[in-house]
Structure formats: C-alpha cells, structure tokens
N, C-alpha and C positions, 0 to 999 in steps of 0.2 A: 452416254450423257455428255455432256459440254459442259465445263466448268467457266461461271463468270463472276468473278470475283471472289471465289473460295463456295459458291456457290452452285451447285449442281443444277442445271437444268434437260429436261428428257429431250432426247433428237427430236421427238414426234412433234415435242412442243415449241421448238425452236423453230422446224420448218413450216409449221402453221402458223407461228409470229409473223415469218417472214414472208410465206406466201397472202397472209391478212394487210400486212405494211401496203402490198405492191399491188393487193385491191382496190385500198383502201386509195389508194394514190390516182389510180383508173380509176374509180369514179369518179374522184372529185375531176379529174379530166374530162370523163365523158359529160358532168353535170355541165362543165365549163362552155364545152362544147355543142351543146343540146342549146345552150342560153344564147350564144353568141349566134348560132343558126337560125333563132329565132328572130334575134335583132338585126339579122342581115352583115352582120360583122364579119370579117376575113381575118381566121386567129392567124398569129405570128407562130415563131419553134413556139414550144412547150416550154423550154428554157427559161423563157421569160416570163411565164407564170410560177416557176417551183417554188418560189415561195409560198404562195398561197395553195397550192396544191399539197405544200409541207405542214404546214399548217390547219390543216384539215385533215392530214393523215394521222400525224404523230398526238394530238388531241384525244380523238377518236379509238386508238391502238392503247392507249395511257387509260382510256376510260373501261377498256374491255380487261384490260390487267385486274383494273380495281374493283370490276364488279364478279370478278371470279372466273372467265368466259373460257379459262387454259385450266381449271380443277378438271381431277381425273373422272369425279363423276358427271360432270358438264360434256365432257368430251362424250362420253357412251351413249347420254340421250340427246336425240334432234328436239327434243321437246324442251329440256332444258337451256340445251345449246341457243336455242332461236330465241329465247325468253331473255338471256342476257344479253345477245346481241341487242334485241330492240332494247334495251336498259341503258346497257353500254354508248347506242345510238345517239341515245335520247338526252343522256348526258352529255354525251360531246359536243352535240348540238346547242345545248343551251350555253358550254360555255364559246363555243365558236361563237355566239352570239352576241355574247357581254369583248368578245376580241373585235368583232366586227364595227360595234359601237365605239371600242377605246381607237383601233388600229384598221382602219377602213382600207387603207392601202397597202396591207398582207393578208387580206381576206377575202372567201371569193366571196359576192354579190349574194346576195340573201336567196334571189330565185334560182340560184345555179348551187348555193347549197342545200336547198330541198329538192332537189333533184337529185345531189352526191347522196344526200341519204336514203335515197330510196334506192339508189343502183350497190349502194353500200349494203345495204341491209340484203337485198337479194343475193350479190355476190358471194357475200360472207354466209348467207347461209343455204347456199349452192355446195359451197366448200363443204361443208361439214356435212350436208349429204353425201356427194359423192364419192369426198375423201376420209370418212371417220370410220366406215373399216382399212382402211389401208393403211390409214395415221396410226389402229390401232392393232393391227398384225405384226406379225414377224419380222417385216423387210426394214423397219425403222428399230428392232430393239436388239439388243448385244446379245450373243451367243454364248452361255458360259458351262464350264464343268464341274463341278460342285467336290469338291476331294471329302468325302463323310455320308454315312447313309442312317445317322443317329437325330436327332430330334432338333438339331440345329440346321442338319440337311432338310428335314420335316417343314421348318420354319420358312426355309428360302424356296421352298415347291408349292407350299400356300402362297406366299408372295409374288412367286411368278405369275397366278393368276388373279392377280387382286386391279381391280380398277386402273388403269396410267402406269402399270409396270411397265419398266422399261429392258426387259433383261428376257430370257428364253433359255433354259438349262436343259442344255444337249444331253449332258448324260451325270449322272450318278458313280462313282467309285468308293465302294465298300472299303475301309481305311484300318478293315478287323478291329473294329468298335466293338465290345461285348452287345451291345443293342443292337439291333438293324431294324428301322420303322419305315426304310424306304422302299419301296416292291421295285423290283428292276436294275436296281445296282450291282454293278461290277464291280466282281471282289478284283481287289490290287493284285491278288498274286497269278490272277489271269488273263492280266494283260504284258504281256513282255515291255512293251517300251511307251513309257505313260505318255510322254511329251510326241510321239508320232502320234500314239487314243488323241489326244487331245485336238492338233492338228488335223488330223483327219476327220474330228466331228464340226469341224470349222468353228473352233470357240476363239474367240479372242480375250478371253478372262477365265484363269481361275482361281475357286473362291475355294478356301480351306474351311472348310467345318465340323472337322473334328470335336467329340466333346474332350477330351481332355489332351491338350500340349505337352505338358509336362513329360521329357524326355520319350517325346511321341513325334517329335516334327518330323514329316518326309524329306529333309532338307536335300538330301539328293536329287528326288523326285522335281522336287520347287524351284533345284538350279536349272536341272535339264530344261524344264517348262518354259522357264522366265527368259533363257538363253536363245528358244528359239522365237521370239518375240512376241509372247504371248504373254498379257497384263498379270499378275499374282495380286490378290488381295485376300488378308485374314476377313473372316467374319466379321465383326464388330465395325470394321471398316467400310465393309459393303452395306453393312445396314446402313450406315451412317449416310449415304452416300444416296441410296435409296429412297429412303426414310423421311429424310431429315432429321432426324433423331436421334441422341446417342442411346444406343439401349443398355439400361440396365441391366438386364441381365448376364451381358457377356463382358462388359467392359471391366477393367481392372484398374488400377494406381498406374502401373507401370504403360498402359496406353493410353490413358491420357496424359501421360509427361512425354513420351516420347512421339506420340502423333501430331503433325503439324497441327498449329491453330491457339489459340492463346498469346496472340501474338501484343508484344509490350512494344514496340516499336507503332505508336498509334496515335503521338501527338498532335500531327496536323487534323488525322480523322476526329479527333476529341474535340478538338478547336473547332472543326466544322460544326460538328453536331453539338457543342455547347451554343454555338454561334444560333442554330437553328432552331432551340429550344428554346434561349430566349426571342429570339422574333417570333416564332409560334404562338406560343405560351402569351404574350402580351397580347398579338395580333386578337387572337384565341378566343382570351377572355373579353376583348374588346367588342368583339362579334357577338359573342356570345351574350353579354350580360344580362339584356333585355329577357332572352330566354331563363336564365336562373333566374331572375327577377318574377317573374312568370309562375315559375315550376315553384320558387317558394311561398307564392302565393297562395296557389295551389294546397298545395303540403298544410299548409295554415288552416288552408275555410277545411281539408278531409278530416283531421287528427288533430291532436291536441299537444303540444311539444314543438320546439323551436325545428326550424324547417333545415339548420343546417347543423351539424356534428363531428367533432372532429374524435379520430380514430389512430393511435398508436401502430406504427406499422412497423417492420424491422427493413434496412435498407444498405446502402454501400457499405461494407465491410462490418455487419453488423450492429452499425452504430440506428439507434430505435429513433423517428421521425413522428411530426402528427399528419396527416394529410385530412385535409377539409372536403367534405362528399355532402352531397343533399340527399337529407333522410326518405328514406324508402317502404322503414320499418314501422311498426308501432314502437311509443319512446321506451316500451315497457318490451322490448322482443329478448333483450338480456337482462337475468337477473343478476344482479351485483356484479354486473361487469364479467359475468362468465364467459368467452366464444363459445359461441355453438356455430358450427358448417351449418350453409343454407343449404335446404330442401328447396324440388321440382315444387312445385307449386306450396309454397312456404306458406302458412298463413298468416305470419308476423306482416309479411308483405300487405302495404296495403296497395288500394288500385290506383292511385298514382303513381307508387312506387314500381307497381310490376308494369308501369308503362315505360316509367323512366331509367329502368334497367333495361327493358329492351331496344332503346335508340342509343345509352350509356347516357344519357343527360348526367343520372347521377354524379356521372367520374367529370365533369367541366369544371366543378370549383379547383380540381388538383392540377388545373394547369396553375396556381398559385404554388403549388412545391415544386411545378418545372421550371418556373420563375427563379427562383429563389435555391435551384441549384442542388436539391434535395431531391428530386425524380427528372428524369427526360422523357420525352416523348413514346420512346421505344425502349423497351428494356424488360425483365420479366418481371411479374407480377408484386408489388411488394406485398408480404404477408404479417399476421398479425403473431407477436411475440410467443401467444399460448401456444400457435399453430407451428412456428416454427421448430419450438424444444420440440414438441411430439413430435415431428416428419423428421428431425435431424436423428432422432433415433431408429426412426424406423426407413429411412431409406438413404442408402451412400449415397455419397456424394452432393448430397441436399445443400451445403454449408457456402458449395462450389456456389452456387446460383450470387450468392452476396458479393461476389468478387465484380460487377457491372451494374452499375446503376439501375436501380427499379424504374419500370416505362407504364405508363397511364393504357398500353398495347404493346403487342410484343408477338415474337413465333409463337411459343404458344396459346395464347389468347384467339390469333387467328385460325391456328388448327386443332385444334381442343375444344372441346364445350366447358361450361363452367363445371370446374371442382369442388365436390362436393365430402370427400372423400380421401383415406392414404392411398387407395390405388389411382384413385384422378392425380390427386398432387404429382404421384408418381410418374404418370403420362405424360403430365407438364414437365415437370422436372428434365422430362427426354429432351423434349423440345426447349426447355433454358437454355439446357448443356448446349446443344445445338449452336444456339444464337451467341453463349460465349464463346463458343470456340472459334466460332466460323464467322465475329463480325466483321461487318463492311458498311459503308455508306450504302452499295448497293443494296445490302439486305435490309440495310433502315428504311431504305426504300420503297424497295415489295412489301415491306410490312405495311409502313404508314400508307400506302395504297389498297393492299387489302383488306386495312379496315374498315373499308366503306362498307364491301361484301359484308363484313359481320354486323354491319347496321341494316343494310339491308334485306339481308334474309339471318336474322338473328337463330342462332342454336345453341342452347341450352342457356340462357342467359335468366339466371336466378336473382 
C-alpha cells in the first residue's frame, strides 16, 4: 500500500488513479483535436492548451473519487464499474460547465468537451475491462507470511480473500499455539532458519498473529526477519492498516499510546478546518435554506407537531450540546423522552421523513452547530447522552471517540450503514478510532467527497 498522509491507499488503486488521470487527459486532447479538424484549425504543442486539458481532467478524477468509482466492490463488477463512471461523467460535466460560463479562457469549447466525454467514458471503461483482473490479482498485492496458525491467523486468510485486498499470504507458520485452525501450516520447529522460509517464499512482510504475547514473542525470530529487510508488523497494526479500522478485538491501552497517530501538534490543520467550517456551514445554509423551507412545509401539511426539534447530543470532551434536525419522526415516536435505536423500516418514520433521511436533508439545520463551533463538518457521529452511558460500558475505548469534535459525516458514516445496535456502535467506533488517530486534511477530504456516494446510492440510512 502507499501511505499518503497517514493514510493508506492499495497499489492497485493508485495505479488505476493514475492510469484514469492520463486518460482522462487524452481525451480531453483527442476531443480537442477531433474539434479543431473540424474547423480546419492547425493546433499548436499541447503545451499551450494544458490548462484546459487540466481542467477537464482533475474535475472529472475528483468526481469519480466521490461518487465511489476506486470501492473494492466497484472494482469486481464491470457493471458497477461503468454505472459510476457515467455518474462520475456526468457530474464533472455539468460542473465543467458552470467553469466554462464563469472561466471561458481555461476551458475547452463546449463541442470539444462532448466529444472528451465520450472518449472518456469509453476509455475509462476499456480499462476496467481489460485491466480489472490484473488490477485485481497477485502481481499488484504484497506477499506476506503470517507467524501463527490460531484464529487471528483464521482472521487474516479470510481477509486475504475479501473484495480490494491488497495482501497474499505465502505461507502459514505454526508458532505451537495450543489451537491450530489453519490447514497447512508450518510448525516453527521444522524449519531451521525462518528469515531464509521467509525470503525464499518472496514475502516482503511479516505479520505476527499469535493469540497470546505475553512472554511468547519470537523476538529472535523477528530480529533475524526484520534484519534481512523484510517489513515486521504485529497484528492490530496490519488490520489497521488494511481495514481502516482499529479493531477492537485485538487492540490494547498500551497500543494505542505507543502507535503513532494522535497527534497534538495540529494547529495549523485546526485553523484550516475551523476556517472551512465556518465558510461551509454559512455558504451551506445559504444554499440550502429554500430547501429546509420546503421540507418543513412538507413535515407541516403530513403530521401534526412543529417541523423542527432540537436533540441533546454529547460532543467534544464530553461536554452535552443541542443540535437542530427536521423532524422525520411522529412527535409522539418517544415516550417521555426515552431513546429508543431506530429500526429498518421504522414505523415512527413518517414518508417524508424516510425521504429525507435518505438524501440527509434531515442533518442541514446542524450546519447551525458547525457555525457556531459546537460540530464540524467531518468528525464522528455525535450521540445522544442515554446511548453513550450504555456503549461506554459495553465497549472500550468508546469514551476515546469524545477526544475530536463531532462531524455532521465522518469515516464511519461513509463505510458503515446506519447503527442501530451495541455491535453497529461497535463497527463504528472501529472506524472513529481510525479517523482519530490517523487525521489529516487529506482524510477530511476523502471523506467530505465521499459523501456524495452515500447520497447517492444510500445504505442503510434509517
């Protein structure tokens, strides 16, 4: 994988980024081209269009991000694959559009970019036929050898075959676990010199997955490996790494203090992103209002109860906030103020409300708590008081999530369906840790981009 900005991205995906960048660029060329042989023109270098050939690229690649076009299950199907591209397209087109009208002199010609997109759309999904088994075999994923053949080793042999893995696990060595659930492994004391097994199975990582440490580490074994330049990574780390997620199950106190990430050295990135939340957040609502205007109209002629409600949430260090939401529910869906988790098809919900949960209209009045410096944009989920006493008992490190400002969308939001649940919360929770640990402006980035995808093809949104 390729780390960019504390963030992990798969090789596969990086060089289909950039094989799509350097299509995407040829077309708008060839469209350029095809237009100027019409009108009889004699184009000059290329050079002195890259603006507009820039500008038609980097739109178009920024729209394919956001509408999900690099997810591992996108990748598997051509059928999926070609349904975002044209999405993707279609978007970028419309805003090259509104660029064409403000900026006519970095843009190419309206006839020459209906033509980019159509060489566009073909190219890009030429690629993904040709190249999406190739993108998705062996030759683009890391080599590794797994030290454990107990139920953690179990963990990382399903994962090798799971959608967009990016990993292939040469071989198995038995670590005299009292358990053995893996078929094929090699007990430790039948191979005389680990770090040559390793070497010679061409791994360039290995991952320790023993169940239990405690005066169990091969620490010889892991000098000799690591010595002859081969990567060492514990468990928890590779998930991490993988995943996107920190997983509960294997982490401890003692790895999350001592693994990079948490980092307090984050003023300037604060300042940005406070910077960003207010210009959003106003912009936002500015755009926006006519629509909540609308929607609580709405809410008024279906139900009987005021169209907006505010809600007690618990937020930055604990300290309890209200955030303002348009109602969804019937006024009567809690009695006396009790939480109840929302159900798949809930019936409190009425059919406005299950409309406006699934584009999030609901969540637009709370760009007034991103205002006002009480939520940002990105950040995980803020939860309601009752929810949090219970999950703080029932799952470590829950508490951790308060330490980052609550965000109206967030990592988990985009890879999770809605929670309904202590094992949902728990899921999510993987993916908060995550985004604490590991933020960045770039990660606020991929996120506030991917939530287009979650408006667009909503999943599980209660």
């Amino acid at each position: 994988m390729i780390r960019v900005f504390k963030h992990y991205v798969p090789n596969a995906v990086a060089l289909l980024g950039l094989i799509d960048l350097v299509l995407l660029l040829a077309a708008a060329e060839v469209g350029w081209l095809l237009r100027a042989w019409q009108l009889g023109m004699v184009p000059e270098v290329i050079w002195t269009r890259l603006p507009e050939l820039v500008t038609f690229a980097l739109p178009l690649a920024t729209a394919m991000i956001a509408v999900g076009a690099y997810q591992a299950d996108v990748l598997v199907s051509t059928r999926q694959a070609v349904m975002r591209l044209i999405v993707a397209v279609c978007l970028g087109v419309i805003f090259l559009s509104l660029m064409f009208f403000f900026f006519p002199s970095i843009t190419l010609w309206r006839s020459s970019l209906f033509y980019a997109m159509v060489f566009a759309i073909i190219g890009l999904t030429a690629v993904r036929v040709l190249f999406g088994k190739l993108l998705g075999g062996e030759r683009f994923k890391r080599r590794i050898v797994v030290l454990g053949a107990g139920h953690r080793a179990a963990r990382l042999g399903a994962l090798e075959h799971a959608n967009g893995s990016s990993f292939v696990v040469a071989g198995y060595v038995a670590m005299g676990e009292p358990v053995t659930v893996v078929d094929g492994a090699l007990p430790r004391d039948d191979i005389p010199n680990l770090a040559a097994h390793v070497v010679e199975l061409g791994a360039l990582e290995v991952v320790l997955a023993i169940e239990e440490r405690r005066n169990a580490l091969p620490l010889k074994d892991l000098l000799r490996v690591k010595t002859t330049g081969v990567h060492v990574s514990d468990f928890s780390t590779f998930l991490e790494r993988e995943t996107g997620r920190i997983d509960l199950a294997s982490v401890n106190p003692s790895w999350l203090i001592f693994s990079d990430g948490f980092a307090s050295g984050r003023m300037i990135s604060a300042m940005i992103k406070r910077a960003f939340d207010i210009a959003a957040s106003a912009l936002l609502l500015a755009l926006s209002l006519p629509v909540i205007i609308v929607t609580a109209i709405a809410i008024k002629l279906e139900s009987r109860g005021p169209a907006f409600y505010r809600q007690r949430r618990v937020g930055l260090y604990n300290e309890p906030f209200d955030i303002l939401k348009l109602r969804s529910m019937r006024q009567d869906a809690e009695v006396a103020g009790q939480a109840v988790w929302a159900q798949e098809r809930d019936p409190r919900i009425t059919r406005i409300g299950r409309f406006i949960r699934m584009v999030r209209i609901d969540e637009l009045p709370q760009c007034w708590s991103v205002l006002k410096g009480e939520m940002s944009f990105i950040g995980p989920r803020p939860e309601r008081p009752q929810f949090v006493t219970e999950l703080e008992e029932h799952l470590p490190f829950y508490a951790e999530r308060h330490m980052v400002k609550p965000g109206i969308t967030g990592w988990a939001q985009i890879n999770y369906p809605y929670g309904a649940s202590i094992e949902d919360a728990r899921h999510k929770l993987e993916y908060d840790l995550y985004y604490a640990k590991n933020y960045s402006p770039f990660l606020d980035l991929l996120i506030l981009l991917q939530t287009l995808r979650v408006v667009l093809w909503p999943s599980g949104a209660r």
